[in-house]
Backbone bond lengths (Angstrom), bond angles and torsions (degrees), N, CA, C in turn:
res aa  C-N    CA-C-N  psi(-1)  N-CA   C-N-CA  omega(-1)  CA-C   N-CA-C  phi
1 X - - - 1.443 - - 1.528 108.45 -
2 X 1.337 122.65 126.71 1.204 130.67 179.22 1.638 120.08 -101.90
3 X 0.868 163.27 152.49 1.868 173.32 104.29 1.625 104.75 -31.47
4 X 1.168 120.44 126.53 0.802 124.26 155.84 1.702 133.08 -113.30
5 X 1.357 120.78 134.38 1.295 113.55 172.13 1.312 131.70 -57.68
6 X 1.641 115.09 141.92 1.552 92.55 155.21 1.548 127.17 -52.06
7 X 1.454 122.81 -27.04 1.360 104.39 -155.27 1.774 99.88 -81.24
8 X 1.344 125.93 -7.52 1.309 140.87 166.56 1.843 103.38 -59.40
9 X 1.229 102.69 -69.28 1.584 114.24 170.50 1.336 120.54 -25.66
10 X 1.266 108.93 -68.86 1.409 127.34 -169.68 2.221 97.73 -68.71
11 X 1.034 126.68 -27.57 1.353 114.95 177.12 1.401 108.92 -82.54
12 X 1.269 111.31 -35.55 1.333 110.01 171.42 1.672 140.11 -74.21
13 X 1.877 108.69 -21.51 1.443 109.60 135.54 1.306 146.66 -67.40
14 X 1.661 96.67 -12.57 1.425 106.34 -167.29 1.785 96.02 -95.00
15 X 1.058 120.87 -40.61 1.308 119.64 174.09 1.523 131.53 -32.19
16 X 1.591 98.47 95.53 1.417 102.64 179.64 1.625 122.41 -72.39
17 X 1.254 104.78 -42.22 1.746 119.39 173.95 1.491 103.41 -41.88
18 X 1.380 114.96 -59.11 1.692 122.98 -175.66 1.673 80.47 97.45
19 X 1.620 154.02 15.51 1.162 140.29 171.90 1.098 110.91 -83.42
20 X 1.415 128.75 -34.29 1.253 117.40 -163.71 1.726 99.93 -86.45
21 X 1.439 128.80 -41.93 1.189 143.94 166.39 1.584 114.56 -53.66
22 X 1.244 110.83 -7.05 1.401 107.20 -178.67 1.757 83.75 -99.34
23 X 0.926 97.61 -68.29 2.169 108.51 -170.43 1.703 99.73 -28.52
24 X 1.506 94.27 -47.28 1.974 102.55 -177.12 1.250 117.32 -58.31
25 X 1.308 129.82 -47.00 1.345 138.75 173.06 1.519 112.25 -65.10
26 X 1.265 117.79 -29.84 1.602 113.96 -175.56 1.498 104.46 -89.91
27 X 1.051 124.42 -20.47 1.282 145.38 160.39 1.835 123.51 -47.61
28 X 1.338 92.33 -53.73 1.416 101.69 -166.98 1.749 98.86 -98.91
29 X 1.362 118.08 -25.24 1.386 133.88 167.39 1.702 96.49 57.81
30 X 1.403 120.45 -131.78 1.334 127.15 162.05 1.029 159.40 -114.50
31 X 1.632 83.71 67.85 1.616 113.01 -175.17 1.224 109.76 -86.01
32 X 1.508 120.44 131.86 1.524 107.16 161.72 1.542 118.62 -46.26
33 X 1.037 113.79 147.81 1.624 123.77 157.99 1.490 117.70 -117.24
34 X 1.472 119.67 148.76 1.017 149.54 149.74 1.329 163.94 -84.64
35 X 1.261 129.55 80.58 1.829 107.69 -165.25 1.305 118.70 -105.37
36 X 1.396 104.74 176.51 1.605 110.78 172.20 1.000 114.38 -87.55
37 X 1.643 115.89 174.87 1.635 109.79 160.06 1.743 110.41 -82.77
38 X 0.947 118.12 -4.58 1.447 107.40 163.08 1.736 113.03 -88.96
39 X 0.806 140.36 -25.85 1.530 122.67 154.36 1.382 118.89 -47.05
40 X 1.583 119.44 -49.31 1.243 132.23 167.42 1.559 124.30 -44.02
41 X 1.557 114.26 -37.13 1.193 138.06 171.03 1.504 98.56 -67.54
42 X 1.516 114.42 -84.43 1.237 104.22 -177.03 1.282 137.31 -46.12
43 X 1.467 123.10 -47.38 1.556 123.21 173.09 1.539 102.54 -48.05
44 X 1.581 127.26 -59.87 1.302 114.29 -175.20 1.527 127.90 -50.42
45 X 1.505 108.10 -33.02 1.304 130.13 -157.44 1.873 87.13 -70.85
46 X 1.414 117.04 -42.71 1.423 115.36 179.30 1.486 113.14 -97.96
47 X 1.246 104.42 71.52 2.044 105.73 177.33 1.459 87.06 -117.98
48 X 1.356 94.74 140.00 1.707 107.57 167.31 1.385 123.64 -81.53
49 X 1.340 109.63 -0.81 1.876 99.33 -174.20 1.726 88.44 164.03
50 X 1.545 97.44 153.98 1.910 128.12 178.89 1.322 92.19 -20.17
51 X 1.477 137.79 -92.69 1.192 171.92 -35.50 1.816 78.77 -163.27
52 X 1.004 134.03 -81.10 1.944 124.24 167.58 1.306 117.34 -69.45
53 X 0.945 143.87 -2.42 1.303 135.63 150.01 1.558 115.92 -65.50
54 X 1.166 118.58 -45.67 1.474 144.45 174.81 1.540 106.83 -47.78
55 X 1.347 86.90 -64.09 1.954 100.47 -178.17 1.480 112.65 -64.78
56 X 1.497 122.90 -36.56 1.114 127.73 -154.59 1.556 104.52 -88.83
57 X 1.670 124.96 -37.75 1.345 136.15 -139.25 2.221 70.90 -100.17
58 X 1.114 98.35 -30.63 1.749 98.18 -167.77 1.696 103.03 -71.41
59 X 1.209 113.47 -36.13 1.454 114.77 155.46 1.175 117.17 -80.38
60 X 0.962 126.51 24.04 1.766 100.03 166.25 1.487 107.72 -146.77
61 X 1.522 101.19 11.92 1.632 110.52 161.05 1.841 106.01 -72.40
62 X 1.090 104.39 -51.38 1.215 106.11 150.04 1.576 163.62 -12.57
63 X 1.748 85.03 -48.52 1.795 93.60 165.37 1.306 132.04 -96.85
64 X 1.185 113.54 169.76 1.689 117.46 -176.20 1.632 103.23 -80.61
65 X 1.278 112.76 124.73 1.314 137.37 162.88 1.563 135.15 -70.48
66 X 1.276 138.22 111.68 1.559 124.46 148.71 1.516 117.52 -101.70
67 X 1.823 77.36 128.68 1.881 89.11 179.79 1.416 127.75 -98.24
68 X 1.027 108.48 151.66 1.519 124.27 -166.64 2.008 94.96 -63.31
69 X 1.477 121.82 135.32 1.020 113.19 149.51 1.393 113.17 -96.05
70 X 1.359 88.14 -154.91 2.288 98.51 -176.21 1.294 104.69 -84.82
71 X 1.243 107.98 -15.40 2.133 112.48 -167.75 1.602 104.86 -78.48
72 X 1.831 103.51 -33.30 1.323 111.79 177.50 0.715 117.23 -46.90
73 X 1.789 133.88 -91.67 1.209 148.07 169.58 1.764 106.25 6.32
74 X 1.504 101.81 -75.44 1.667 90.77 174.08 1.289 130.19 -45.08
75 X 1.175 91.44 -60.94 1.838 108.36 -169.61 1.715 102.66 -44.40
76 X 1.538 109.65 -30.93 1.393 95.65 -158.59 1.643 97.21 -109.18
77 X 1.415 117.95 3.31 1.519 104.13 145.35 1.139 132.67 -98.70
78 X 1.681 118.44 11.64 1.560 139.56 164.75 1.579 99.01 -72.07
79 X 1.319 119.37 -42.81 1.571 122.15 176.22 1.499 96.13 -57.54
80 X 1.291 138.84 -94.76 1.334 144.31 179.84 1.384 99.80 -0.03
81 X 1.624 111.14 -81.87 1.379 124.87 -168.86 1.571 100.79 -40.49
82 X 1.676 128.13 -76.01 1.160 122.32 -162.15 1.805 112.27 -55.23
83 X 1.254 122.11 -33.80 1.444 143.00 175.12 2.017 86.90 -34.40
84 X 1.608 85.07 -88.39 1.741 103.54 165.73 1.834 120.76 -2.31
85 X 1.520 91.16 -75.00 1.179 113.37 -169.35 1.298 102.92 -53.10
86 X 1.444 129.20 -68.37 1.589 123.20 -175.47 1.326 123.52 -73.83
87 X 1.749 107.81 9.03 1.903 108.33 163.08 1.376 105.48 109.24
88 X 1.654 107.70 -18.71 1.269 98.28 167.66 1.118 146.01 -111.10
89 X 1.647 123.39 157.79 1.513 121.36 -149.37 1.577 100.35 -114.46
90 X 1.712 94.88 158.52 1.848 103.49 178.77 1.729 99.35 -136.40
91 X 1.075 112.48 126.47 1.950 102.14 177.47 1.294 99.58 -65.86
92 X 1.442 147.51 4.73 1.534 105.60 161.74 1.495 95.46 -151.91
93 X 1.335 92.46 -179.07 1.985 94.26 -179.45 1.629 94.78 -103.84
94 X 1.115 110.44 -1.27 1.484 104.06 -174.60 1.473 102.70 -61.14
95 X 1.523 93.41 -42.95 1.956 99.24 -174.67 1.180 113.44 -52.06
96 X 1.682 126.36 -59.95 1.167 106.77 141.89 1.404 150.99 32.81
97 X 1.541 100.52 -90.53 1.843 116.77 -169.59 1.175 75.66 -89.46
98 X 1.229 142.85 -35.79 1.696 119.89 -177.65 1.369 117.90 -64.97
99 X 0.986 109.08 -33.72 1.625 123.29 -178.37 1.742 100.57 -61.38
100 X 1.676 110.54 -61.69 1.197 113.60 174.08 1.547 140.27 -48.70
101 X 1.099 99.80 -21.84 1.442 134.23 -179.50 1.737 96.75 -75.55
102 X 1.173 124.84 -62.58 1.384 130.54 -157.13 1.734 96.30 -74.54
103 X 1.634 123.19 -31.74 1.369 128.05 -168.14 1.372 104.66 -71.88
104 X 1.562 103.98 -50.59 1.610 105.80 168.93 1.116 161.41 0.55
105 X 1.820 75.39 -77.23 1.339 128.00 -167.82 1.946 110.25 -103.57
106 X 1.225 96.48 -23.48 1.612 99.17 170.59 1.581 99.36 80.13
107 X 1.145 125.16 34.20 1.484 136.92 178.16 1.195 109.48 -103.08
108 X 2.029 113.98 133.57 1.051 121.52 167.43 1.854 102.19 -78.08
109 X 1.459 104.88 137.03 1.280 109.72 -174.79 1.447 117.32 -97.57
110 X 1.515 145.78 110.66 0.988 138.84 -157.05 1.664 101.43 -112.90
111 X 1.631 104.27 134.08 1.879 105.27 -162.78 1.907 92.70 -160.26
112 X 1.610 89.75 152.16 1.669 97.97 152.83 1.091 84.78 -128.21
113 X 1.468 129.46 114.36 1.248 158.68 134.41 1.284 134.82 -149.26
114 X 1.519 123.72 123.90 1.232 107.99 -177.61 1.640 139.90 -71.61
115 X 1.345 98.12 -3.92 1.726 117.70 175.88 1.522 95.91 -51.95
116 X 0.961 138.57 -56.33 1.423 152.50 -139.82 1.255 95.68 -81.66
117 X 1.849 130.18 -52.35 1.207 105.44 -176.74 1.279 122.73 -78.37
118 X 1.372 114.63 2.58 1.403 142.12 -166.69 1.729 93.44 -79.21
119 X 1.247 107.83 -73.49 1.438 116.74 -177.68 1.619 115.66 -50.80
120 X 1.071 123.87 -38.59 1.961 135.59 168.29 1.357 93.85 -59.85
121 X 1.496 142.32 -4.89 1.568 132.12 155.49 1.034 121.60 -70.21
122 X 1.619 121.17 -12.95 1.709 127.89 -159.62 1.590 85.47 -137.80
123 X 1.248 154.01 -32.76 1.324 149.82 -163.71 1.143 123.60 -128.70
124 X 1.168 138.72 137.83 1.385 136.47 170.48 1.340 117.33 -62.03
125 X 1.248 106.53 62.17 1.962 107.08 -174.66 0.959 117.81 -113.20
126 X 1.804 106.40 111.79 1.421 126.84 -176.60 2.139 101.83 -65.99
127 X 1.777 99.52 113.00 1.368 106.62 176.86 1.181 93.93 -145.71
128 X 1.103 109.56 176.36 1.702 151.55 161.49 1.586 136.42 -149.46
129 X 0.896 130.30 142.80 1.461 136.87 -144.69 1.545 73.52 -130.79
130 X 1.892 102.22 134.15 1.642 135.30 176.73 1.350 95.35 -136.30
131 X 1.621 112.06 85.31 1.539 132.73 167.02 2.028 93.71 -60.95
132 X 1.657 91.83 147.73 1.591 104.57 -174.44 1.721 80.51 -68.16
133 X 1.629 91.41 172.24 1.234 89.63 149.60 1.514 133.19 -102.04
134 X 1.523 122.20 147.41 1.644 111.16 -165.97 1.520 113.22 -96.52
């Protein structure tokens, strides 16, 4: 079972070629996948109009979820803090509970973002980074 990022998400709707979304799918083959409710948040949070919100929120009623417990929340602002502590920075805490989410859960986390490899400096977090293609 894999996690996926939003920032994976968002290349793969935006993908007009269908190349990079083709490479992604052959890639991930048939693995279960997984999201958060913050991917869910975010993809919606970026819809351009009625008409993708509609389509998008209708797909993603759809997918399989991991939920945040109460232990999370901490654990994944202990990441922040230790991040902190050794000088280094992440733009959000979301990455974070995402991060926490994947430790949890024993999920390889699949992202183009660099927070993530940032955070695998302080955690044992099974990820990988799926650069677009250029």
């Amino acid at each position: 079972m894999i996690l996926i990022d939003t920032s994976i998400w968002i290349n793969v709707l935006r993908d007009k070629t269908q190349q990079y979304s083709q490479r992604f799918y052959e890639f991930i083959g048939e693995q279960d996948i997984v999201l958060t409710r913050f991917q869910q948040l975010e993809l919606l949070q970026g819809c351009r109009d009625e008409l993708e919100w509609g389509l998008l929120s209708e797909y993603l009623e759809g997918q399989d979820y991991i939920e945040m417990q109460p232990t999370t929340w901490a654990a994944a602002a202990r990441i922040y803090y230790n991040l902190r502590k050794q000088g280094l920075t992440v733009r959000s805490p979301i990455d974070c509970c995402i991060a926490q989410l994947a430790l949890e859960n024993r999920l390889l986390l699949i992202h183009d973002d660099r927070d993530f490899i940032t955070i695998s400096q302080v955690v044992p977090l099974k990820q990988k980074q799926w650069a677009m293609l250029k």
